[in-house]
Backbone as JSON, one array per atom type, in Angstrom:
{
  "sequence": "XXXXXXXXXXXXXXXXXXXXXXXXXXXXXXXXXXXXXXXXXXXXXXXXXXXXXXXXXXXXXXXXXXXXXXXXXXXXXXXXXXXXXXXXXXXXXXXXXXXXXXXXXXXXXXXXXXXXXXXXXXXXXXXXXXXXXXXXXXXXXXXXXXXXXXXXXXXXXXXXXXXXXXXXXXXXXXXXXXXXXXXXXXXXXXXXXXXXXXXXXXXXXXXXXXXXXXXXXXXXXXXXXXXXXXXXXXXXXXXXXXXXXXXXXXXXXX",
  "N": [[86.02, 115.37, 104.33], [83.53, 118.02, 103.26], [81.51, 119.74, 105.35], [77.64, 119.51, 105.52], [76.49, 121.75, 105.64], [78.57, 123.22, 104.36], [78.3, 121.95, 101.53], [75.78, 122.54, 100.68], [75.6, 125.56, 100.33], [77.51, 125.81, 98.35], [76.2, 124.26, 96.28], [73.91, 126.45, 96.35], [75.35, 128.77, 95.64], [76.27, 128.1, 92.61], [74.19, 127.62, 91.68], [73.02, 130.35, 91.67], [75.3, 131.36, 90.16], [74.45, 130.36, 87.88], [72.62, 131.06, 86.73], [72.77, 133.88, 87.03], [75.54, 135.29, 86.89], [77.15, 133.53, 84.98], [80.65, 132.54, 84.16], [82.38, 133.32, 81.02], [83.38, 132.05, 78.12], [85.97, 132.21, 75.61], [87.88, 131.76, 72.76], [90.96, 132.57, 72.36], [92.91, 135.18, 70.23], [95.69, 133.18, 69.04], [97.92, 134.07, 68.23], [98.51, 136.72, 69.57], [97.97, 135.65, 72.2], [100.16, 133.8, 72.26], [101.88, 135.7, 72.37], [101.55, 136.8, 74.92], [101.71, 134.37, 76.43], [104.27, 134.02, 76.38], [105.57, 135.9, 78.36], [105.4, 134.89, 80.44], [106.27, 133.19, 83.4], [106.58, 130.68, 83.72], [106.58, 129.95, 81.31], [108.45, 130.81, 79.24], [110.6, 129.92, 78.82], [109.87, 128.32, 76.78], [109.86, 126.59, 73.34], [108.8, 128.11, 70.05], [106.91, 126.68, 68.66], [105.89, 124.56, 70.72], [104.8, 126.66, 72.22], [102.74, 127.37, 70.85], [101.21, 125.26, 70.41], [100.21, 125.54, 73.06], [98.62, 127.96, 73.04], [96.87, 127.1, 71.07], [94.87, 125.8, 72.02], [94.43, 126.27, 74.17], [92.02, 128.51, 76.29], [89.98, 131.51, 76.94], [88.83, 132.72, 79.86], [86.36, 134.85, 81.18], [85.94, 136.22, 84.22], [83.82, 137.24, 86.53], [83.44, 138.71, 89.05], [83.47, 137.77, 92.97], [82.81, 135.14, 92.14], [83.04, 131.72, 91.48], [85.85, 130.26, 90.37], [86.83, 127.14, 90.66], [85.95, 124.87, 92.92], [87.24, 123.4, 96.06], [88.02, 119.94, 96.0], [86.58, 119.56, 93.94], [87.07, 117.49, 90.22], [90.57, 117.96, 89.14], [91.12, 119.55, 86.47], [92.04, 120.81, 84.66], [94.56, 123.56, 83.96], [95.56, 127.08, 85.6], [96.08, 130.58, 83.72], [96.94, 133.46, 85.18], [95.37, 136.65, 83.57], [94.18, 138.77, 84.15], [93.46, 140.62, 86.86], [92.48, 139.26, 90.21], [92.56, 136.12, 91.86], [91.96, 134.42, 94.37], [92.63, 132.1, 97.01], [91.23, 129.4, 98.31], [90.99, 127.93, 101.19], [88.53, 125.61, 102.59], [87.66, 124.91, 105.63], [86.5, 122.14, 108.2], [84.62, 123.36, 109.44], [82.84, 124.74, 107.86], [83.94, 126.99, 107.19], [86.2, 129.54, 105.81], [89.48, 129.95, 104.63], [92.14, 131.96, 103.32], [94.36, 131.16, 101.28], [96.42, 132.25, 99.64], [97.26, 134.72, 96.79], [96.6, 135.35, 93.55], [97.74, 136.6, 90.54], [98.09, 138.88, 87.88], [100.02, 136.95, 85.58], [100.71, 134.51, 87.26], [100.17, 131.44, 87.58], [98.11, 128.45, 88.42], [96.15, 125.66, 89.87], [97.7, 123.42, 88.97], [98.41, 121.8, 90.61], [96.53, 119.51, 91.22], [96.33, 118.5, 88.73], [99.41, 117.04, 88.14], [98.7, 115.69, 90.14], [96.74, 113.83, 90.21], [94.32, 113.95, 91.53], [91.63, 115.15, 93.27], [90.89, 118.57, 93.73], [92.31, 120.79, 95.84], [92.21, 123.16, 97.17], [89.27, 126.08, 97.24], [89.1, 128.64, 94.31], [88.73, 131.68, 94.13], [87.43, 134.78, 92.35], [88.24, 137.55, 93.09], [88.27, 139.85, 91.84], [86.63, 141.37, 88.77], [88.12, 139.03, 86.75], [90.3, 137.74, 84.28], [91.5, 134.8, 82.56], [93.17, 132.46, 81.26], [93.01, 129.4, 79.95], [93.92, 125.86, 80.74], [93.93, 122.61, 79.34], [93.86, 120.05, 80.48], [95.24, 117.15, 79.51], [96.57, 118.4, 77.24], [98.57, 119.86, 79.07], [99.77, 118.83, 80.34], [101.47, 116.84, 78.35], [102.82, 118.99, 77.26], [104.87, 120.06, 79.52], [105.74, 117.33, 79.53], [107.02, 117.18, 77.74], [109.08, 119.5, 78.19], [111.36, 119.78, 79.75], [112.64, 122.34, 81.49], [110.63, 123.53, 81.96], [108.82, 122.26, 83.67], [110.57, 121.58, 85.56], [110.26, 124.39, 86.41], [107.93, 124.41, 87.45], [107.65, 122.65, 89.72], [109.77, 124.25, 91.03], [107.74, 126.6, 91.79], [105.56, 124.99, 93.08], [107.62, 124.07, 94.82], [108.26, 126.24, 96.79], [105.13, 127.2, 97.17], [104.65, 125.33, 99.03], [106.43, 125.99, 101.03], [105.38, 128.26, 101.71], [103.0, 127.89, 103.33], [104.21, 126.09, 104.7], [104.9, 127.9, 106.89], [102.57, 129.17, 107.25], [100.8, 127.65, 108.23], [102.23, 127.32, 110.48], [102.05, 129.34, 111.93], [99.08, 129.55, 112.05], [98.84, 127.56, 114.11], [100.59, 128.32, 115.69], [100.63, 131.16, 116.61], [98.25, 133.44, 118.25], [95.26, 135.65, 117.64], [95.73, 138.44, 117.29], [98.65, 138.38, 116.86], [98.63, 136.86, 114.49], [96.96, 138.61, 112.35], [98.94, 141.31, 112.58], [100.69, 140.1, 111.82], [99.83, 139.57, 108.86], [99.06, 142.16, 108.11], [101.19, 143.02, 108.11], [102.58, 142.12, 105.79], [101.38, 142.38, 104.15], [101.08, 145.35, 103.83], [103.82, 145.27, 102.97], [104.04, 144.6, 100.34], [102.17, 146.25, 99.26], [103.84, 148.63, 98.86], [103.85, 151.0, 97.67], [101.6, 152.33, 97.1], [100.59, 152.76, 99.43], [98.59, 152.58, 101.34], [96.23, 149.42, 102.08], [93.97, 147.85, 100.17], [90.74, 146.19, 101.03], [88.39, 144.06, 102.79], [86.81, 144.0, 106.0], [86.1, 141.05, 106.08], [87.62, 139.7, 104.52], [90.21, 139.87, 105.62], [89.65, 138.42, 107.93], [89.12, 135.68, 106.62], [92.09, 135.56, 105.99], [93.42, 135.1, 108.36], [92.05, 133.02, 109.57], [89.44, 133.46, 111.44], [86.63, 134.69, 113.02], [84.76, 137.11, 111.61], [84.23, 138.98, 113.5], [85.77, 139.05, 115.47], [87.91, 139.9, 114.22], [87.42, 142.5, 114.12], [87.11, 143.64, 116.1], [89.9, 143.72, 117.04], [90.96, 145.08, 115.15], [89.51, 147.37, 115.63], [90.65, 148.19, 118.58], [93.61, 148.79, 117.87], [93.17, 150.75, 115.79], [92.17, 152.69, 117.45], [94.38, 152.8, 119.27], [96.19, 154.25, 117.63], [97.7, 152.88, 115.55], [97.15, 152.38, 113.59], [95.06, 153.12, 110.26], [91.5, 153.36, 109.33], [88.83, 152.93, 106.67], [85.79, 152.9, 104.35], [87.05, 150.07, 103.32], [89.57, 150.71, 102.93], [92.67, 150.35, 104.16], [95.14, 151.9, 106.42], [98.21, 151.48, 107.93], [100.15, 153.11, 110.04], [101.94, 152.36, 112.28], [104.48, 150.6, 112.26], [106.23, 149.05, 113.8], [104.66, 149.06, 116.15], [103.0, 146.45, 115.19], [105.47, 144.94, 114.67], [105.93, 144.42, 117.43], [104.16, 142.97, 118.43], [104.08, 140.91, 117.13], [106.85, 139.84, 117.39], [107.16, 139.57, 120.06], [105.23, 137.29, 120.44], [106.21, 135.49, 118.9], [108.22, 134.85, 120.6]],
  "CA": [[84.74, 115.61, 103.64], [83.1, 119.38, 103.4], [80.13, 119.61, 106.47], [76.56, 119.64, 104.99], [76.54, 123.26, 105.34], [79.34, 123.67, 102.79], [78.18, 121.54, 100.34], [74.57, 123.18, 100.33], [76.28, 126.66, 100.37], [78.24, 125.52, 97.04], [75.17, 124.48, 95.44], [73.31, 127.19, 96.25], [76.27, 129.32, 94.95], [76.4, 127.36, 91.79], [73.03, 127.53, 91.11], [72.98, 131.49, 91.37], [76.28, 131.88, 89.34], [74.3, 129.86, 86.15], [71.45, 131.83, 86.59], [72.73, 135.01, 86.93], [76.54, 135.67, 86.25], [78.53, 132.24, 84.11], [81.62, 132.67, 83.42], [82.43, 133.49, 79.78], [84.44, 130.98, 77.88], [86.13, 132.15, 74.24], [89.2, 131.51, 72.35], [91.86, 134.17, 71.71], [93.44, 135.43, 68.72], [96.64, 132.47, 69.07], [99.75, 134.99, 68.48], [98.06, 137.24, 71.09], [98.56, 134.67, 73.08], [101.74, 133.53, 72.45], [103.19, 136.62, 72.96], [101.45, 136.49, 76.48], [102.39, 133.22, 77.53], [106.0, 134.32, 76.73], [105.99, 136.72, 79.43], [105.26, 134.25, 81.79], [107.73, 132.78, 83.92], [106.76, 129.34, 83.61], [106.66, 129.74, 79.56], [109.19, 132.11, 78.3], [111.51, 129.03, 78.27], [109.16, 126.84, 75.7], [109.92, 127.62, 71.7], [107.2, 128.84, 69.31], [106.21, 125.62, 68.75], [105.27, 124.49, 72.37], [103.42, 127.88, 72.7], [101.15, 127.75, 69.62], [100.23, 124.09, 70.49], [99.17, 125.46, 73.72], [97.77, 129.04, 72.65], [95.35, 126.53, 69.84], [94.25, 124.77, 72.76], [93.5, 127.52, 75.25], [90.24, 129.15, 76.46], [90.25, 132.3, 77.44], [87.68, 132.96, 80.54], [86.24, 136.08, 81.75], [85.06, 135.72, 85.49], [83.08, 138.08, 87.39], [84.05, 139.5, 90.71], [82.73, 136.73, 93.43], [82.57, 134.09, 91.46], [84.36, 130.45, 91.88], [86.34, 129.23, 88.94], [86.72, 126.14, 90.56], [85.78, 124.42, 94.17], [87.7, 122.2, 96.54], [87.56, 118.77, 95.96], [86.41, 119.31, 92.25], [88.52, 117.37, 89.76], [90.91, 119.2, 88.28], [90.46, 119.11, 84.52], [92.77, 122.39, 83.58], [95.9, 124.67, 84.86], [95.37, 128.32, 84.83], [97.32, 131.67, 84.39], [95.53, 135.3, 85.73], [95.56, 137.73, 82.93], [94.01, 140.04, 84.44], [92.21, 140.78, 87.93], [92.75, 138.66, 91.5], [91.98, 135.17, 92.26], [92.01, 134.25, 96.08], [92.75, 130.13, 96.83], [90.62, 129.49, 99.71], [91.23, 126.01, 101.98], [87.78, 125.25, 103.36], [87.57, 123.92, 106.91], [85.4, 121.12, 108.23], [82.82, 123.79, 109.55], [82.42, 125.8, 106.78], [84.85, 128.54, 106.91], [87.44, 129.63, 104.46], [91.17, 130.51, 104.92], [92.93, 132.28, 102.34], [96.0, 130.92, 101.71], [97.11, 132.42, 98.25], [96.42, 135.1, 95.94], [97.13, 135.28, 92.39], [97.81, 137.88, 90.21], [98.44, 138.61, 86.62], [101.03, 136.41, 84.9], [100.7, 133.69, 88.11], [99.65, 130.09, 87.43], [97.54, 127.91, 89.42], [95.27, 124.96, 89.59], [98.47, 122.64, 88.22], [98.76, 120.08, 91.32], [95.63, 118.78, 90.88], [96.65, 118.1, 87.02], [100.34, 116.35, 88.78], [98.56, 114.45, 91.22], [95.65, 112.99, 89.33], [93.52, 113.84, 92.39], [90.85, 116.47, 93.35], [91.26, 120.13, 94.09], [92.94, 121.0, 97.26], [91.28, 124.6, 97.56], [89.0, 126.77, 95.72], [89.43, 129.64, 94.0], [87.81, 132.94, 93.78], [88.05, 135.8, 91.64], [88.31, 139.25, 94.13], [87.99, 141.34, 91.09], [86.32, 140.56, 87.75], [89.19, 138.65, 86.27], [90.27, 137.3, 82.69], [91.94, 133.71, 82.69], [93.99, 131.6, 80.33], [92.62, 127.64, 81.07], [94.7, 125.04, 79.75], [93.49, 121.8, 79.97], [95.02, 119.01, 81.22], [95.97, 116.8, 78.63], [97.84, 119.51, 76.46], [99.25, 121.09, 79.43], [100.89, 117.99, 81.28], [101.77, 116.77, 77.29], [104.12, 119.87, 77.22], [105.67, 119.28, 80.93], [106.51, 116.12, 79.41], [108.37, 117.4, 76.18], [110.21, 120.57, 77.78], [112.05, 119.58, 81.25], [112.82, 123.16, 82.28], [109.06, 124.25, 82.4], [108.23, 120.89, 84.68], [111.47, 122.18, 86.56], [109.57, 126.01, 87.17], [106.36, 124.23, 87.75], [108.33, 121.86, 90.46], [110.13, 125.51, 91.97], [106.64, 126.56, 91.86], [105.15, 124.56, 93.51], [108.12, 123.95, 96.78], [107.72, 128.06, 97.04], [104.03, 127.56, 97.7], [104.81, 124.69, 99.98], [107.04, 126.43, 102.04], [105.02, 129.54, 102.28], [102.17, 127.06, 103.2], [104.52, 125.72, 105.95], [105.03, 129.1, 107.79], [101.4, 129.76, 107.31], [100.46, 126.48, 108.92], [103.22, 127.38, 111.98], [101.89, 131.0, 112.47], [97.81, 129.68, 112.7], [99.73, 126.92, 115.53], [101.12, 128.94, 117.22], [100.26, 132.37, 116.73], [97.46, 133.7, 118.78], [94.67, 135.93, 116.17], [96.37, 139.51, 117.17], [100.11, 137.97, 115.9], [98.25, 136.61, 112.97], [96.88, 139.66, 111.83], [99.48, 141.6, 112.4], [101.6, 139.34, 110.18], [99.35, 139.29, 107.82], [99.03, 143.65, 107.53], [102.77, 143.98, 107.49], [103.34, 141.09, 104.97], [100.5, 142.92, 102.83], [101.87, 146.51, 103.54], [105.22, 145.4, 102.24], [103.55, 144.72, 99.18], [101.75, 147.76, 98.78], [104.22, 149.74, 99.91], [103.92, 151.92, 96.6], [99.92, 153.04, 96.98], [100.21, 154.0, 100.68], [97.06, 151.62, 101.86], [95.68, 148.5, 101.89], [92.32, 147.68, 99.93], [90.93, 144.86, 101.51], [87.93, 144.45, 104.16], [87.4, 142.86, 107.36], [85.8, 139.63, 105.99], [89.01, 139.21, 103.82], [91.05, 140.0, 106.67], [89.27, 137.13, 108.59], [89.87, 134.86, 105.61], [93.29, 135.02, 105.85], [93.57, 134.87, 109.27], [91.17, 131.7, 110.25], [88.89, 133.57, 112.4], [85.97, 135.12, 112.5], [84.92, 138.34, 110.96], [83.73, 140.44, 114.62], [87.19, 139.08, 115.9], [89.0, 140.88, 113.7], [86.76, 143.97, 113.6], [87.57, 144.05, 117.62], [91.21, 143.63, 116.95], [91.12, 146.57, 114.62], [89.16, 148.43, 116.51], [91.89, 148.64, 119.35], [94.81, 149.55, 117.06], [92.79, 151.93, 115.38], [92.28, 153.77, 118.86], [96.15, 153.22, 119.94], [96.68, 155.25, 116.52], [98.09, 152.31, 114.9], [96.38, 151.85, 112.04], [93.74, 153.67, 109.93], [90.7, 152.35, 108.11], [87.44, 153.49, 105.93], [85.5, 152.5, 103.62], [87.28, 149.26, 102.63], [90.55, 150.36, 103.1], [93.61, 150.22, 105.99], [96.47, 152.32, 106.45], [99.56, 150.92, 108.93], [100.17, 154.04, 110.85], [102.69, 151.83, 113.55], [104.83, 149.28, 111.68], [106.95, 148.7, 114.68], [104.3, 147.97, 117.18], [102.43, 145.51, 114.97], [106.21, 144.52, 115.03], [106.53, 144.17, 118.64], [102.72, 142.03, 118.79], [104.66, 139.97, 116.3], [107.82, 139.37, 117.87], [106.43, 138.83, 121.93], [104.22, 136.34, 120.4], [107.21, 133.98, 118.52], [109.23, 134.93, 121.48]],
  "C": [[84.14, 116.93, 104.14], [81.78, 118.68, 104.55], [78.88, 119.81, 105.26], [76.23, 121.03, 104.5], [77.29, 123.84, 103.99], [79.2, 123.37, 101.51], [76.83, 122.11, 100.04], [74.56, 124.83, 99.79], [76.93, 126.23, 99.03], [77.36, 125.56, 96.13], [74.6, 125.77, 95.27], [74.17, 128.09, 95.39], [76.19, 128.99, 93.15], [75.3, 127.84, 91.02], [72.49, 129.02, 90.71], [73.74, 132.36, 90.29], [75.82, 131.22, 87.95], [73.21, 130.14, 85.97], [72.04, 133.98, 86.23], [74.05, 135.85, 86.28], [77.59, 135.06, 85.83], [79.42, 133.04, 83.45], [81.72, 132.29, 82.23], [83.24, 133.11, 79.22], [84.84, 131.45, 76.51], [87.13, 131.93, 73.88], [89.54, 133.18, 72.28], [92.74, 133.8, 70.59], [95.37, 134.55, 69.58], [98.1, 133.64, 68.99], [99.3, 136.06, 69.47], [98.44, 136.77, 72.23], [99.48, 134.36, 73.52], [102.53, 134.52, 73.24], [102.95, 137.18, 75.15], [102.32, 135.71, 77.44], [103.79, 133.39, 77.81], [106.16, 135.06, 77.64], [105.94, 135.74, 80.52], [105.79, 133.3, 82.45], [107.56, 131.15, 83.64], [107.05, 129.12, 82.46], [107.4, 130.09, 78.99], [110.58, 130.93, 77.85], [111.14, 127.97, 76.82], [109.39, 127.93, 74.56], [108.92, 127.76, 71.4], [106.19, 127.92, 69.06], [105.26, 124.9, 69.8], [104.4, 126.01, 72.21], [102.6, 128.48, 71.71], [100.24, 126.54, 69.86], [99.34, 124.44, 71.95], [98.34, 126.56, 73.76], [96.34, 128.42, 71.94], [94.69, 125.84, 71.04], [93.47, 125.55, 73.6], [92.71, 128.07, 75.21], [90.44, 130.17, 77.51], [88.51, 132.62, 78.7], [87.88, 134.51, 81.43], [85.2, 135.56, 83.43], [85.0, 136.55, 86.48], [83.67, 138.29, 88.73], [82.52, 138.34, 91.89], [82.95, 135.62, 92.37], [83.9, 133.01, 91.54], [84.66, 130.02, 90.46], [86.47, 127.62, 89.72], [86.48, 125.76, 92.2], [86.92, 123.4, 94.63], [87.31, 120.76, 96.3], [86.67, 118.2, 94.52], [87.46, 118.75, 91.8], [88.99, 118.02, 89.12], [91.24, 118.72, 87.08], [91.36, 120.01, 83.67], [93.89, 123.29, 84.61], [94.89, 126.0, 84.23], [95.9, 129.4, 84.82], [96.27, 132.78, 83.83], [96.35, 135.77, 84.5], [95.24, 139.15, 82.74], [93.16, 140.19, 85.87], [93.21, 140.12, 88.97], [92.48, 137.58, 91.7], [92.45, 134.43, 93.79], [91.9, 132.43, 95.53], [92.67, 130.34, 98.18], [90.99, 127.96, 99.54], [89.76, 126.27, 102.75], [87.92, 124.51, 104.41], [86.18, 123.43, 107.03], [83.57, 121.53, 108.68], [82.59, 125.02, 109.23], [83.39, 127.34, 106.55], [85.81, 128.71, 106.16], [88.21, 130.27, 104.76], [91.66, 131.02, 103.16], [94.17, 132.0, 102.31], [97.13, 130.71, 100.62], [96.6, 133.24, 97.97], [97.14, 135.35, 94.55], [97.1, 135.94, 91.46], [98.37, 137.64, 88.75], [99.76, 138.28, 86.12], [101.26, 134.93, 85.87], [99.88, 132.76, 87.55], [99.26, 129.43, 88.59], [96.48, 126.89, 88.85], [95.98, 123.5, 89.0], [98.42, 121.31, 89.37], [97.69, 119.78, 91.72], [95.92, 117.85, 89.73], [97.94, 116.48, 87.69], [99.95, 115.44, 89.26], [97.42, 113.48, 90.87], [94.6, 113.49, 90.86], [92.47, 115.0, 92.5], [91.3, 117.99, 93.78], [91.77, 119.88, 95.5], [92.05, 122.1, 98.15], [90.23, 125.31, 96.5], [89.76, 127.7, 95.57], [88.61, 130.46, 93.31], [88.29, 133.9, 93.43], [87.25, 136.77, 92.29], [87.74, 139.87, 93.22], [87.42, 140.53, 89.82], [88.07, 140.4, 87.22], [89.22, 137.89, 84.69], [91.6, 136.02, 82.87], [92.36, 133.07, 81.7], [94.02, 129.96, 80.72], [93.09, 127.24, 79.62], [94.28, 123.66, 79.54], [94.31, 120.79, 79.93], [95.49, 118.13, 80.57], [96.86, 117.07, 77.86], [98.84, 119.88, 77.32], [100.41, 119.95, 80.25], [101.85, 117.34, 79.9], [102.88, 117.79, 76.97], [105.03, 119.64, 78.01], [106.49, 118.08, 80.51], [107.52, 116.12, 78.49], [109.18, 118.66, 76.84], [110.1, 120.28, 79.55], [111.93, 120.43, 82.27], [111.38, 123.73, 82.61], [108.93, 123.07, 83.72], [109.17, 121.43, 85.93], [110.89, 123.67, 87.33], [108.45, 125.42, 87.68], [106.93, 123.51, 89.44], [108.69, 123.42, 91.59], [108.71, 126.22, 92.32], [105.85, 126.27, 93.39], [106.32, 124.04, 95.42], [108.12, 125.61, 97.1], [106.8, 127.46, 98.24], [104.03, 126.35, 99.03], [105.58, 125.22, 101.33], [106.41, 127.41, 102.99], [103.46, 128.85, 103.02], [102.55, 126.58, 104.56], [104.24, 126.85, 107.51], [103.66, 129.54, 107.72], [100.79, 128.89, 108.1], [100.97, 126.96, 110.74], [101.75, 128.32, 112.68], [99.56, 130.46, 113.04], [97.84, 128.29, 114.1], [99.92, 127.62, 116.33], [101.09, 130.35, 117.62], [98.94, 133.05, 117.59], [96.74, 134.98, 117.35], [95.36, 137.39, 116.1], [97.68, 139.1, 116.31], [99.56, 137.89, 114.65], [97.93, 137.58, 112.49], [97.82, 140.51, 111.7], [100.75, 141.39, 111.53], [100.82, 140.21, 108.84], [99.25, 141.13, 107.17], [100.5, 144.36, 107.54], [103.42, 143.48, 106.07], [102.77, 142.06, 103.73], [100.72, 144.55, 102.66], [103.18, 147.0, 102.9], [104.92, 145.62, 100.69], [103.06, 145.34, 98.44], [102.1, 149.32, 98.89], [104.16, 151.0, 98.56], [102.43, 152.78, 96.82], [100.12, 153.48, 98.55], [99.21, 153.34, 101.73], [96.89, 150.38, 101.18], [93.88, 148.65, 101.28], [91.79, 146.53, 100.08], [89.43, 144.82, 102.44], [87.6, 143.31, 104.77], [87.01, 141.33, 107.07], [86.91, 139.22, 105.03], [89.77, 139.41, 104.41], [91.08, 138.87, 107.66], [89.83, 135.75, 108.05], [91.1, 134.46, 106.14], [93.58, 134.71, 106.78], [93.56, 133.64, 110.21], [90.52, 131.99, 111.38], [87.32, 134.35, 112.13], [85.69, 136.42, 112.81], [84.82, 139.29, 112.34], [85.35, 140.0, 115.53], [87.93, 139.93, 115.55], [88.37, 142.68, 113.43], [87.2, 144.43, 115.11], [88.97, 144.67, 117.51], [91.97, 145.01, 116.5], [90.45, 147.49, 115.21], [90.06, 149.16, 118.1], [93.26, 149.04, 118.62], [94.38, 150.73, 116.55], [92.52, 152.89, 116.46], [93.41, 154.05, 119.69], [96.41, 154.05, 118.63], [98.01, 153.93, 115.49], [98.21, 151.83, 113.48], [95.18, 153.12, 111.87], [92.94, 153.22, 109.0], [89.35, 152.83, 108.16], [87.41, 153.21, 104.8], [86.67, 151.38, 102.39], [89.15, 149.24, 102.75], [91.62, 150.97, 104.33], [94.93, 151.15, 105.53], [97.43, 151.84, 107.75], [100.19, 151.99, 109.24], [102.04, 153.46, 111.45], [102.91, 150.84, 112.83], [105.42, 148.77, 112.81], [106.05, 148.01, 115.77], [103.28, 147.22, 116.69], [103.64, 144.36, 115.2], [106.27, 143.29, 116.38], [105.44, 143.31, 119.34], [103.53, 140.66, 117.7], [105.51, 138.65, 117.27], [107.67, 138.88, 119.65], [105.95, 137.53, 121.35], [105.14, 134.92, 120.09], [107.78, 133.92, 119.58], [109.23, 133.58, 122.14]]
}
């Protein structure tokens, strides 16, 4: 059960996001659609049929930068796939803090094993950047699963992926001390960006992912950035020293 804090913090949240910036709910033009969903790895196997019944069904949402499409422990009512923007899948802990421990990116699905398990959310999820969303809802979308095998089969690969990567994320805040963890976490995310040169990111999303808190990791970086390890302004990090985030890595599993 969320602490008092978190659930007052939600409201309050809640209560600002339907005052000031609700997410925007409309249909889209159906062969638009289609030819979306076909790109997308879970769909490209379903015929035209399957992906008009779930294009007529779908609701396309536009959702602001900050803003929660859905909370922990909400039920889940709908799958959804990014069409445009970032959505972060935070795990709330018992005293109030939030782990990142996903992010999701255009053509990525999410929000499905809630739908599977009949049960409540696991994590939320927040959209980094204003984002544009494809919500399915849950009757149509487990109704397909049930007529086309190999989708249930990607949703299934899917889903032991995020379990796995879930495991090793579990290990690493075990047994990792918060330097290892970070340093994971800015080589894993430098691999990824290895095309732009820098990370865009800042330290309270660095914390996030980490499970610590934010002047921890501003310390942390503040000593690499003075061994010449790293560089960072306004928002974003460069990885200077891949080797000796390396070698904070590898001491630490040792």
């Amino acid at each position: 059960m969320a602490c008092p804090c978190t659930l007052l913090s939600r409201a309050a949240h809640r209560a600002r996001m339907n005052g000031e910036c609700e997410m925007s709910d409309a249909r889209s033009d159906p062969d638009e659609l289609i030819g979306f969903l076909r790109r997308v790895p879970w769909f490209e196997e379903m015929n035209e049929g399957a992906l008009r019944v779930l294009a007529q069904v779908a609701h396309t949402k536009r959702v602001p930068r900050q803003t929660y499409v859905f909370y922990q422990d909400d039920p889940g009512d709908a799958a959804y796939v990014v069409r445009s923007g970032v959505i972060a899948i935070l795990l709330t802990t018992p005293d109030g803090r939030e782990l990142v421990i996903n992010e999701m990116h255009a053509g990525d699905c999410f929000g499905e094993l809630a739908l599977l398990t009949r049960e409540p959310r696991t994590a939320s999820a927040l959209a980094r950047k204003d984002s544009e969303l494809i919500m399915l809802p849950r009757a149509e979308f487990l109704s397909e699963l049930e007529r086309h095998p190999k989708v249930m089969m990607r949703v299934l690969e899917a889903l032991a992926h995020r379990l796995r990567a879930s495991t090793e994320r579990e290990r690493a805040l075990a047994f990792l001390d918060a330097p290892a963890r970070l340093a994971r976490v800015l080589l894993d995310l430098d691999r990824a960006a290895s095309d732009k040169g820098y990370l865009i990111l800042s330290q309270d999303e660095l914390a996030q992912r980490i499970g610590v808190a934010r002047q921890t990791t501003a310390k942390i970086l503040g000593q690499w950035r003075r061994a010449g390890w790293i560089l960072t302004g306004r928002g974003r990090l460069v990885v200077l020293d891949r080797n000796a985030l390396r070698r904070i890595l590898q001491e630490e599993e040792a």
